[in-house]
N, C-alpha and C positions, 0 to 999 in steps of 0.2 A: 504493500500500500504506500503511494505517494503522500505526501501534506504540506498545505499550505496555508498561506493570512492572506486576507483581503489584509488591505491595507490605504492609508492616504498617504497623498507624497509629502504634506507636510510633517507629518510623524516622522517619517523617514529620515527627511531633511535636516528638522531641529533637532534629533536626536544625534544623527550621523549616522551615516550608510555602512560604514564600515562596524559600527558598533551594536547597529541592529541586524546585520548579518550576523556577527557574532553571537548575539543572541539566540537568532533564531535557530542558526546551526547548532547553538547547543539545547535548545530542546527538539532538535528533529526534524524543523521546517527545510524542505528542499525548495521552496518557491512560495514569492511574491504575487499577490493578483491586486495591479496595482490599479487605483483609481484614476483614468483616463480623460474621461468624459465625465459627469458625473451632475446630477442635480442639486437643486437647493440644499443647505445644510446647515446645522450649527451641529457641530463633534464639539462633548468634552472628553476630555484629550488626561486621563489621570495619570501617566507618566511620562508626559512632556516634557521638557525640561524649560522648554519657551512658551508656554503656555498653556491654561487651563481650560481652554476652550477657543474654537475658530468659529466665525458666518462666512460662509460664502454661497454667493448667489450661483444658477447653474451656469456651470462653468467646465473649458479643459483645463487641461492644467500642460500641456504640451503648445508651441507655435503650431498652427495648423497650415496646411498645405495649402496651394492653389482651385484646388480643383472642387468648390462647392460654387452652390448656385442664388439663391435666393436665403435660404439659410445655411447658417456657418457658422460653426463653436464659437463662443465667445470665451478667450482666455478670461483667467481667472487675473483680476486685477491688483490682486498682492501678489502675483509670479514676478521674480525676477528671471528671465530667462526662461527657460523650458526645463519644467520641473522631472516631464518622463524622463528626459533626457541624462537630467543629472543622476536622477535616483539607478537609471539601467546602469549606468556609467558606475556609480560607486557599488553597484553588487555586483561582484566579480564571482562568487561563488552561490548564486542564486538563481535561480529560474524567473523571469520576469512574464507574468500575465497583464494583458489590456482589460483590465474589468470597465466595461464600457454600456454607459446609458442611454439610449437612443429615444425614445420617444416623449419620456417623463424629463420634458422644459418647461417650464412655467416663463424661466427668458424669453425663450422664442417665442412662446407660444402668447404672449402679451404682447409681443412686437408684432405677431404675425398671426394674429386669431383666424385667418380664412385660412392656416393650415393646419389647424385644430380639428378633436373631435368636438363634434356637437349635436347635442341633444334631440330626443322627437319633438320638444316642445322649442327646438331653434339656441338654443343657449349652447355659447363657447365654452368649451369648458378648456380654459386654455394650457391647463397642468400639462396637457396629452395634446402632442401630436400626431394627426392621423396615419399610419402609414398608405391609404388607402390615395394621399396625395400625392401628384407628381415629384412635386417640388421636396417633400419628405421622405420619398425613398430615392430620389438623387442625394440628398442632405445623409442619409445614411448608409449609402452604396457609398459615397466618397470617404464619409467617417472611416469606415472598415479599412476602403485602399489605404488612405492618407497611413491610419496604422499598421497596417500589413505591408506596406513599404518602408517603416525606422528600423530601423538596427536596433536591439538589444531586447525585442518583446517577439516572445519563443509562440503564441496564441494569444487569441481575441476570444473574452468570453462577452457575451451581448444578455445586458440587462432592460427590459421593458422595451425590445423591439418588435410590437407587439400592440395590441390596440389596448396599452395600457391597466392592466390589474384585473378587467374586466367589469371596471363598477363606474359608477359615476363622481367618484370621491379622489381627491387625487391633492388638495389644495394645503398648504402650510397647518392653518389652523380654520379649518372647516367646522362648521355650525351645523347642526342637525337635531331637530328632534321630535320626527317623524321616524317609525319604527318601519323602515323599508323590507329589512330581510334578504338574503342572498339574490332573489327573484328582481326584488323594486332596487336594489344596487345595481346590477346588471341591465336591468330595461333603463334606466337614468342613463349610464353610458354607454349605452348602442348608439355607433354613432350614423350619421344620416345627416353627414358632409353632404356638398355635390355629386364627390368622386366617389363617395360610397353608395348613393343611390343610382349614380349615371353605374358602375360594376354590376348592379344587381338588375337595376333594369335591362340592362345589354344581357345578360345571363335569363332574363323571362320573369321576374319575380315583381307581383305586384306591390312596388314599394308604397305607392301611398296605403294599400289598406295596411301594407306590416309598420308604415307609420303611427297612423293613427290608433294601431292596434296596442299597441307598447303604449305611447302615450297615454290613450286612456287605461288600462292597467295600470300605470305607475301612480293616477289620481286615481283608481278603484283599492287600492292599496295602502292609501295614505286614508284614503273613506273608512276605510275597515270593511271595504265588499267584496278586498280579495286577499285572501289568508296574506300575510307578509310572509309565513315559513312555509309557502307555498316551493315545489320543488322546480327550479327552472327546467331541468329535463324534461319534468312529467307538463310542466304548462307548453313546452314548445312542440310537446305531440299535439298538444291543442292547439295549435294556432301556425298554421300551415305556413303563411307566407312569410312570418317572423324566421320561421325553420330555413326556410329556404334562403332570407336574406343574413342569416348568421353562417349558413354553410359559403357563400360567396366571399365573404369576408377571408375564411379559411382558405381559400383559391387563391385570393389575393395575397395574403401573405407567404402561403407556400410558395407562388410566383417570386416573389421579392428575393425570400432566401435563398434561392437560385442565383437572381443575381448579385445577394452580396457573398456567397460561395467563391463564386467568378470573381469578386473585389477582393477578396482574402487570398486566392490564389493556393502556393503550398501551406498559409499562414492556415494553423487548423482551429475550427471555429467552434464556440462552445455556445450553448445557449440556458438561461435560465429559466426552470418549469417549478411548476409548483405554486403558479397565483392564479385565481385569488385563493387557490387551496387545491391542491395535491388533488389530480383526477378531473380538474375543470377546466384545465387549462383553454378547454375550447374557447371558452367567455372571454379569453384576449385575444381568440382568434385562429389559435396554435393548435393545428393535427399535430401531433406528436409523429405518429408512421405517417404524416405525408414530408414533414420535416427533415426526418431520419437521412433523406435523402442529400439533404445541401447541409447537414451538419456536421463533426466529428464527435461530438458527446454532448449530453445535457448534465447541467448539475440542477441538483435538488435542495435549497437550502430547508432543511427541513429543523429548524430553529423550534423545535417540544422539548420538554421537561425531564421525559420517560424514555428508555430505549424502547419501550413497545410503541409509545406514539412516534418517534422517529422511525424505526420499522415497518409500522402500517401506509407513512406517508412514503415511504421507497415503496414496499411493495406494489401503491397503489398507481404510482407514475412506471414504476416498472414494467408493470404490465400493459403498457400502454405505447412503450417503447420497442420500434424494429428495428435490433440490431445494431447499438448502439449505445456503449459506454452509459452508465448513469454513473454521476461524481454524487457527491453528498457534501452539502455545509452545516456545520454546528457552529452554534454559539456556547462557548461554555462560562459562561457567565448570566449577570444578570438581566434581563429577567426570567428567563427559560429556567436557568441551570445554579444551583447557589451549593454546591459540593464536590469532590474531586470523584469522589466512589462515580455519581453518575458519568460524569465525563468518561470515563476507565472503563467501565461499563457498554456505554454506545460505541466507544472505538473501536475495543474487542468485537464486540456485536457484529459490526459493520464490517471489519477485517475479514471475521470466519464468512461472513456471505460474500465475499470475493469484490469486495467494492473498491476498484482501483487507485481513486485517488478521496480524500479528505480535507476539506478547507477550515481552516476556522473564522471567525468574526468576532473581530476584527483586531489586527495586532495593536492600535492607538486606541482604538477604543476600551479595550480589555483593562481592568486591573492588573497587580503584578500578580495576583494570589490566582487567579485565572490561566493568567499564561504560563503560572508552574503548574498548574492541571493538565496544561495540554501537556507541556512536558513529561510529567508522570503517565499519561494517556498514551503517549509515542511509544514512552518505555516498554511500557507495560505489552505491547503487539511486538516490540525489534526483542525482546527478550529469551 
């Protein structure tokens, strides 16, 4: 079994590169999955040396290449220089990943609300952008190249490239309190762009009725005249042309991953499953076996408490997977995990079912007393 941290590059940076390699190598990490691209954030940061906490707005943290179109990474404005750049540079004995954010901008997507998803009732919901738009799968076909052409990052893993979580929630500090339920979150974010209704109609599916059909559901919902823990699967057998306009979606984006395959080149592409929950993945739009096809592995960050809940949530995306590496990410800290035994526990677990590689989350964000868990976790499987 491989293992690795997400990570930010500022951790990296103000600690030093060479001293957080040293770390890592010594509790067992062979590899970096380093924050690329990345949205909104405030990290606190508890062993920092420079500070207790960072905000930064969505941002790269790399110079970006020539080659986008209408949208384009906006560097992160505390960079001096190109942060990928440094950080590959000072890990000489580390494996470096592109952990990379594609759709979930709130930047962009305030600058540029006509490439957003949006609502049956018309509403930007500008956290998310569509990839159903031209201009956001050039924006994200270029992303991939731009990083699949630097030196010193070995794979691209792609977070939220995808029609965002599957809900209609997505925003910093969101206000709610209407009792929606998996169902009324899903219908709130189906989205019914241009470009995703001109997909569906060109494909035969009567978009205005599977408009208005969601719509009012999602106000029959909030009425109390249609369960909230109503089962999205079991409603979309009911309501034919919704079915149909959520399967086109999934065409679209399997088309896409195609060609950001083709932009990644020999660069091997990983993608993240498991939103808005292990088995649903469809509701961001993502066949898992139709994927299988332009990917090299999915990881699972399957962030539970239990090794039985992280077990169910592999088994359940596994099964669901043709052919095709599943990774796994743990948090071993708070809030999921608050012990070492469990941490020891799920990596063992995980080891004996053949699961190739192991991530944790996140090396800056973790405490110290966390990051000796994973350590004693490593041990405990190289022993």
């Amino acid at each position: 079994m491989e293992f690795a941290t997400w990570a930010y590059p500022w951790d990296i940076l103000d600690e030093g590169p060479a001293e957080v390699e040293a770390r890592l190598r010594g509790i067992g990490i062979d590899e970096v999955n380093l924050a690329t691209n990345y949205h909104t954030v405030q990290a606190f940061t508890p062993h920092n040396p420079e500070r207790r906490t960072l905000f930064a707005r969505a941002s790269s943290y790399f110079e970006t290449g020539p080659d986008y179109g209408q949208l384009e990474p906006v560097p992160y404005e505390g960079m001096d220089g190109d942060w990928v750049a440094d950080v590959a540079d000072g890990l000489t004995d580390l494996t470096v990943t592109s952990w990379t954010v594609g759709c979930h901008n709130s930047r962009l997507g305030m600058d540029n609300p006509g490439c957003t998803l949006e609502s049956a009732h018309g509403d930007d919901l500008v956290f998310g952008l569509c990839p159903s738009h031209p201009e956001v799968q050039r924006y994200l076909t270029a992303l991939v190249s731009d990083l699949a052409s630097r030196d010193g990052l070995d794979r691209i893993e792609l977070e939220t490239f995808d029609y965002f979580y599957g809900t209609g929630f997505g925003w910093h500090h969101q206000k709610i309190h209407a009792r929606l339920g998996p169902l009324g979150e899903f219908l709130l974010g189906l989205c019914f762009c241009p470009h995703c209704r001109e997909n569906a109609t060109a494909a035969g599916v009567d978009v205005g009725r599977a408009r208005t059909t969601v719509a009012e559901t999602l106000d029959a919902i909030v009425a109390g005249d249609v369960a909230y823990d109503r089962s999205p699967e079991a409603w979309l057998t009911e309501h034919s042309a919704v079915a149909a306009y959520v399967d086109v979606r999934e065409q679209t984006l399997t088309s896409l991953y195609a060609e950001l395959a083709d932009a990644a080149g020999p660069t091997p592409l990983g993608y993240y499953v498991g939103a808005p929950e292990p088995g649903r993945e469809w509701m961001v739009g993502a066949d898992l076996a139709a994927l299988s096809t332009h990917v090299d592995y999915y990881c699972l960050p399957a962030y539970e408490s239990t090794t039985e809940e992280v077990l169910e949530a592999y088994r359940t995306v596994e099964s669901l997977v043709d052919d095709v590496p599943l990774h796994v990410g743990l948090l071993p800290g708070h809030p999921t995990i608050h012990d070492e035994a469990t941490v020891v526990d799920i990596v063992r677990t995980l080891e004996s079912r053949g699961v190739p590689r192991l991530s944790f989350y996140n090396y800056g964000l973790l405490p110290e007393q966390s990051l000796q868990w994973v350590g004693t976790a490593i041990d405990a499987v190289n022993t």
